[in-house]
C-alpha positions in Angstrom: 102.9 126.7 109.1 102.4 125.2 112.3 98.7 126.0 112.4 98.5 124.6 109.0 100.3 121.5 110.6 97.9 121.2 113.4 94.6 121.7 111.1 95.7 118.1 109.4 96.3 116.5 112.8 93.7 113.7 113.6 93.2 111.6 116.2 95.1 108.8 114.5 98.2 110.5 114.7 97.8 110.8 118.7 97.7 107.5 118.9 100.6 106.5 116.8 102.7 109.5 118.5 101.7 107.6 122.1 102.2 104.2 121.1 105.3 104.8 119.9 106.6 106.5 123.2 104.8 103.3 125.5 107.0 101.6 122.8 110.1 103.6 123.7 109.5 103.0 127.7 109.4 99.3 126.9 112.2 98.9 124.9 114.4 101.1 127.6 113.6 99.2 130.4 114.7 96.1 128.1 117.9 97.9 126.9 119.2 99.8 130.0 120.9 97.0 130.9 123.2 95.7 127.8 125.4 98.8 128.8 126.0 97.9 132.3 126.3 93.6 131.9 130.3 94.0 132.9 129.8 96.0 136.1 126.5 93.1 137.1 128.8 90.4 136.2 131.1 92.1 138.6 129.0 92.8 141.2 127.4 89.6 141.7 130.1 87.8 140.7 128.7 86.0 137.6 129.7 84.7 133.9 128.3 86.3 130.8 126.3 83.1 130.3 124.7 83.6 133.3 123.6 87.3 132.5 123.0 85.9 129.4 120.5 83.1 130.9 118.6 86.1 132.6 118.3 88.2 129.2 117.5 85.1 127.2 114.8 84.8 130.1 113.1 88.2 129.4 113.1 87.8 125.4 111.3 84.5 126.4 108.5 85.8 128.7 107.9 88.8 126.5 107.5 86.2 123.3 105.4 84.3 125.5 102.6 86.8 126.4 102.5 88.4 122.7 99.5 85.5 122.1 98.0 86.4 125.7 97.9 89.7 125.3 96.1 89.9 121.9 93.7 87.8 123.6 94.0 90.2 126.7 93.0 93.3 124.5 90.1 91.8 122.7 88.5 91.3 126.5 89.5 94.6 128.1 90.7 96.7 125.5 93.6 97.6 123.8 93.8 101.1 125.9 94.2 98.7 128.8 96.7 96.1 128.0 99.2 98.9 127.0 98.5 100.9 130.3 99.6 97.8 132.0 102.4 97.1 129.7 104.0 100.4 130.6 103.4 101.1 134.1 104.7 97.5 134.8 107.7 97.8 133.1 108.8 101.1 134.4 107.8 98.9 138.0 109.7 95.9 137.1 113.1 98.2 136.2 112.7 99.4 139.4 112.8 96.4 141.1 116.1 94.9 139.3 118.0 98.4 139.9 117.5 97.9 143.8 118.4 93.9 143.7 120.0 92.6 146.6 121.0 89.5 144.9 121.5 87.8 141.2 118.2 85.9 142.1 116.2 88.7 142.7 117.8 90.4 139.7 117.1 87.7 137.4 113.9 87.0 138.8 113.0 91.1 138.4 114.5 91.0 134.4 111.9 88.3 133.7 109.0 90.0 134.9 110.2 93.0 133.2 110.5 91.1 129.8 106.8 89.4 130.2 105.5 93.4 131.1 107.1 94.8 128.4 105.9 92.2 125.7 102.2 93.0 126.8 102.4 96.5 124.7 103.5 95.6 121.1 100.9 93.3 119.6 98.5 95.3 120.5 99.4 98.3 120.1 100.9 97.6 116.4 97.2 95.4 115.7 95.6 98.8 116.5 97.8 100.9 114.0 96.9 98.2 111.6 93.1 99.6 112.0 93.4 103.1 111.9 96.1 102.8 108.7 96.3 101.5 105.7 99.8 101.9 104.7 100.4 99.7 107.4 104.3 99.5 106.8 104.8 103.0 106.8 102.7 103.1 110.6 105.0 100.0 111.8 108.2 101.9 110.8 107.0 105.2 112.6 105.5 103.3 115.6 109.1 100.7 115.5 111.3 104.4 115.4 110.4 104.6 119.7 112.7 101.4 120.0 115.0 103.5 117.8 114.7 106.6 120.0 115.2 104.3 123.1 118.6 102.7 121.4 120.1 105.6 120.4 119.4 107.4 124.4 119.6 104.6 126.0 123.3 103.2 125.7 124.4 107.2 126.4 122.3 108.0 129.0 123.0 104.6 131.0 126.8 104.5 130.7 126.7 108.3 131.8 124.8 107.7 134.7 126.7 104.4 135.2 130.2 105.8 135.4 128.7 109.1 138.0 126.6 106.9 140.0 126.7 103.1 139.6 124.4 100.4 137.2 121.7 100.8 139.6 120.6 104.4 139.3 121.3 103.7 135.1 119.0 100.8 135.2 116.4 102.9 137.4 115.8 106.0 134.5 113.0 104.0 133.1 110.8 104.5 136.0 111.5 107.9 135.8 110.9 107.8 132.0 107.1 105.8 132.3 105.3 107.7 135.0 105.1 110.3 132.6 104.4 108.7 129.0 101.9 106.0 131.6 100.0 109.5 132.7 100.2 110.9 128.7 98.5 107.3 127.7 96.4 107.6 130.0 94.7 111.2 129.4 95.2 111.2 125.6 93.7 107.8 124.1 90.6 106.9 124.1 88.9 103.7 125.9 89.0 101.4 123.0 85.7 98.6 123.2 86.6 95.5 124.1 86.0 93.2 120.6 85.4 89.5 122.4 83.9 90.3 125.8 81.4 87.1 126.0 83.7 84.5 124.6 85.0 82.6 127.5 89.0 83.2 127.8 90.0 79.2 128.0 88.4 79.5 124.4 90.6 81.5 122.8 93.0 79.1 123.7 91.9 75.9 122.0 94.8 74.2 120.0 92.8 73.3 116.8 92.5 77.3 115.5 95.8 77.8 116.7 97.2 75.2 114.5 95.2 75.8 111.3 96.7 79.5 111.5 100.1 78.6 112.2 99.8 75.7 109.7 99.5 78.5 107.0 101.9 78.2 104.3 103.1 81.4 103.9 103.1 82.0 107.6 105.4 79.2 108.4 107.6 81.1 105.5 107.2 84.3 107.2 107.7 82.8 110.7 110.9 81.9 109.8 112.2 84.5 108.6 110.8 86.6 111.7 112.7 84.3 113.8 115.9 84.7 112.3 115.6 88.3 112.2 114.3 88.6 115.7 117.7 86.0 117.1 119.7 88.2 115.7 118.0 91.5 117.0 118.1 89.9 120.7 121.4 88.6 120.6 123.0 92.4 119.2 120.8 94.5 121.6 122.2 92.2 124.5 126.1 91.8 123.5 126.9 94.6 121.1 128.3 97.0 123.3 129.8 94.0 125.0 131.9 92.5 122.0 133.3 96.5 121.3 134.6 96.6 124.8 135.6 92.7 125.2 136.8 92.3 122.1 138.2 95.8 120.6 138.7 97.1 123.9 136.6 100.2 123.6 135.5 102.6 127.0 131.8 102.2 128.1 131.3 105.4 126.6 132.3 104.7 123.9 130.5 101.5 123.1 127.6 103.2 124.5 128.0 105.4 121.7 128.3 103.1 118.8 125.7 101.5 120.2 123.2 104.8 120.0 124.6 105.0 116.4 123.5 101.6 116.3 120.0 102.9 116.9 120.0 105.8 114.8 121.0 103.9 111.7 117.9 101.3 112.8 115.3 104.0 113.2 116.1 106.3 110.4 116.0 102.4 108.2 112.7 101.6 110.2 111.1 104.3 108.6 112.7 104.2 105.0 112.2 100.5 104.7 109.0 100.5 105.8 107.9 103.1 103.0 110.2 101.1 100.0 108.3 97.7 101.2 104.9 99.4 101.3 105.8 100.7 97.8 108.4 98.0 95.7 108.1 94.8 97.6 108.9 93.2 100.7 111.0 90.4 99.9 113.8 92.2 97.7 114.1 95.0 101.1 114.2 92.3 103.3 116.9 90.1 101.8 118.8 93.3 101.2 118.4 94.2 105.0 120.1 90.9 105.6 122.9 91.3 103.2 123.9 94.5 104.6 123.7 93.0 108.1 126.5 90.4 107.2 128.5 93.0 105.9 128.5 94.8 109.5 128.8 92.2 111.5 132.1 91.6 109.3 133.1 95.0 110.2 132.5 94.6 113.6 134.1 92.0 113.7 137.6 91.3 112.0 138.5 95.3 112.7 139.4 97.1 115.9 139.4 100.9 114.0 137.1 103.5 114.8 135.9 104.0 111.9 135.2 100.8 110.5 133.7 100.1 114.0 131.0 103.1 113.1 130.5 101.8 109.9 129.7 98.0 110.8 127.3 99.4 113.3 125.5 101.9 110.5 125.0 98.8 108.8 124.1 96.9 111.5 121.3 99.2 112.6 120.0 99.6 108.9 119.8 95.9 108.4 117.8 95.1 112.0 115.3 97.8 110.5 113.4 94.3 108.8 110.6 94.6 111.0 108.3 96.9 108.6 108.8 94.9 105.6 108.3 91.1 107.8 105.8 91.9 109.7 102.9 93.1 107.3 103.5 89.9 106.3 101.4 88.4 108.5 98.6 91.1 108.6 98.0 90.2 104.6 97.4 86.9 105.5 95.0 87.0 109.0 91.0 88.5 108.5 90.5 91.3 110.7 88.9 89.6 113.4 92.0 87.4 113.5 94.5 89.9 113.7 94.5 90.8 117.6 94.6 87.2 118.9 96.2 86.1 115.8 99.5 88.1 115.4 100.1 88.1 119.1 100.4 84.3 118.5 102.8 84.2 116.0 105.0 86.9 117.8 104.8 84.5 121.0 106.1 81.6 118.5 108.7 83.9 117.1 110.1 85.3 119.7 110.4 82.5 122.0 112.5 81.2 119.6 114.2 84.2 118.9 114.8 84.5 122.6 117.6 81.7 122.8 119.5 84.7 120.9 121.2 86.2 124.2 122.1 83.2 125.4 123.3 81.7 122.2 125.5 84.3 122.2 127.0 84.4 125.4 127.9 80.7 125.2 129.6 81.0 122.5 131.2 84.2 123.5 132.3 81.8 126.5 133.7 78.8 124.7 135.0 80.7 121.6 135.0 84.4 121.2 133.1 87.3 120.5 134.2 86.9 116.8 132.4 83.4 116.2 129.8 84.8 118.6 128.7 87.2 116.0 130.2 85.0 113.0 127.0 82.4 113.4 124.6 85.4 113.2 126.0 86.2 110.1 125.7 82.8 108.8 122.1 82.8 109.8 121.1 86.3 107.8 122.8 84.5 105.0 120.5 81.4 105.3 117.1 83.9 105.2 118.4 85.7 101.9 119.6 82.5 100.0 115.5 81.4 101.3 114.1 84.8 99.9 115.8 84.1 96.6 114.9 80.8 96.4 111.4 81.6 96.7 111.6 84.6 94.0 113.5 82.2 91.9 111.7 79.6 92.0 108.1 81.3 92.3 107.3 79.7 95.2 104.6 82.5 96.2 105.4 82.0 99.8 
């Protein structure tokens, strides 16, 4: 059996298998800190809008180098950009887990969100290449986040409660040196695409604009950006609102949180297969439905049960990515798609990245209850769009 296995193994499947861990480094140096936000406000003394500030800060840089580093890989090489993308990130968690201050913190967590956003337009723009069911490659390669949501929240409030928030925040070092080495050995140099065309080139505003200016990538732009909000603004304050708001143990929100992630990556993979297959509209209006169902959940009870339940659905709903973000492949010529999707990932997400902060203003003024209430309303605005749009043949 396992030699059968190994004999239908290609090289393709390497690369996906190591993508998807760079993925996982980056998305646990981004998460290893929603666990600990109540002992950093404590330490240095802050609000949850300021920590909220900070996060909002690294969802911003990492939307804003998604263009650059499509543009990046076409000079150097895709092999190359992701090396970066995870040996810096492991760096940059380093660096906030030994902060003397909140500036130097905040400071760190921005670098750490513009490292980390260096890896995923390029690495899923390569997938795109080697697969044609390109879904079904976004949801395996999307599953590392999933791996890193549901170990992260556990392994950080474990090592939080033995040894502090630093030591917690500093595992991802310890997680990258090896997947950085892995990268390294296993994956190919990739040949640069664009090595002659001057860099200040690729950043003219006329092409830009005409691809933007797209019709059904506006459409699709927004409702990446709603998703993406949302995504930010639970991965930052989830575990948060369970022990602010239902007054639930760090361990325990650390574990809802993991199921969280479980219910995400197991829907990552499923939804990207039923797009691929029946459409990507009808799964992706669905996957907001069922969000505004759990945030309901999550929100109006304090039970155990119903907590675990809201976050199931939670997780399967912010699995949209596979069934968006083809989206914007089908529309982009080959050539464009390095340079091209990184652009509309850095217009996206530096939208989306007002989602933390959002959040934790409202968390400040109101509650955690109308905190989460307006991304509810917003998931309902992007299914009422998708009908509209299947209703009224809109072809968008």
């Amino acid at each position: 059996m396992l030699g059968r296995w190994l004999s239908t193994w290609r090289y393709r499947d390497t690369v996906l298998t190591l993508c998807t861990l760079a993925f996982l480094v980056t998305m646990v140096g981004r998460l290893a800190i929603s666990p600990v936000v109540p002992a950093i406000t404590d330490e240095f003394g802050v609000s949850n809008t300021a920590i909220g500030v900070a996060l909002s800060g690294m969802w911003l840089t990492y939307g804003l180098v998604q263009y650059p580093s499509g543009v990046l890989a076409d000079r150097y090489g895709d092999r190359t950009v992701v090396l970066v993308s995870v040996g810096g990130t492991a760096t940059a968690c380093l660096i906030v887990a030994v902060a003397p201050i909140f500036g130097v913190f905040f400071l760190a967590t921005v670098l750490l969100g513009a490292l980390a956003g260096l890896h995923f337009s390029v690495a899923t723009t390569l997938l795109s290449r080697l697969y044609d069911n390109v879904g079904s490659a976004i949801g395996v390669h999307n599953a590392g986040g999933t791996i890193a949501g549901l170990a992260t929240p556990v392994a950080v409030a474990w090592v939080a409660n033995r040894y502090g928030w630093r030591p917690a925040v500093a595992i991802t070092f310890v997680l990258g040196v090896p997947i950085f080495v892995l990268f390294a050995l296993r994956v190919r140099p990739v040949e640069p695409r664009r090595t002659e065309e001057p860099l200040r080139d690729r950043f003219r505003l006329k092409p830009m604009v005409d691809l933007l200016s797209r019709p059904s990538i506006v459409f699709t732009l927004w409702l990446a950006v709603v998703g993406e909000f949302a995504w930010q603004g639970i991965a930052s304050f989830l575990p948060t609102l369970l022990v602010e708001r239902h007054g639930q143990s760090t361990a325990l929100a650390g574990a809802l949180f993991s199921l969280y992630f479980v219910a995400q990556g197991i829907g990552q993979v499923g939804i990207g297969i039923v797009a691929d297959r029946v459409g990507r509209d009808g799964v992706t209006a669905g996957c907001m439905v069922v969000g505004i169902v759990g945030i309901a959940a999550l929100t109006l009870q304090s039970g155990l049960v119903v907590l675990a339940t809201g976050a199931v659905l939670l997780g399967v709903s912010m699995s949209f990515g596979p069934a968006v973000l083809p989206r914007f492949f089908e529309e982009m010529s080959d050539e464009e798609r390095s340079a091209g999707f990184g652009l509309v990932r850095t217009v996206y997400m530096i939208v989306a990245s007002l989602g933390s902060v959002v959040l934790g203003i409202l968390a400040d003024l109101f509650d955690w209850g109308v905190s989460f209430g307006f991304l509810a309303v917003l998931l309902a605005f992007v299914a009422a769009t998708l009908a509209i749009n299947w209703v009224l043949d809109l072809d968008y």
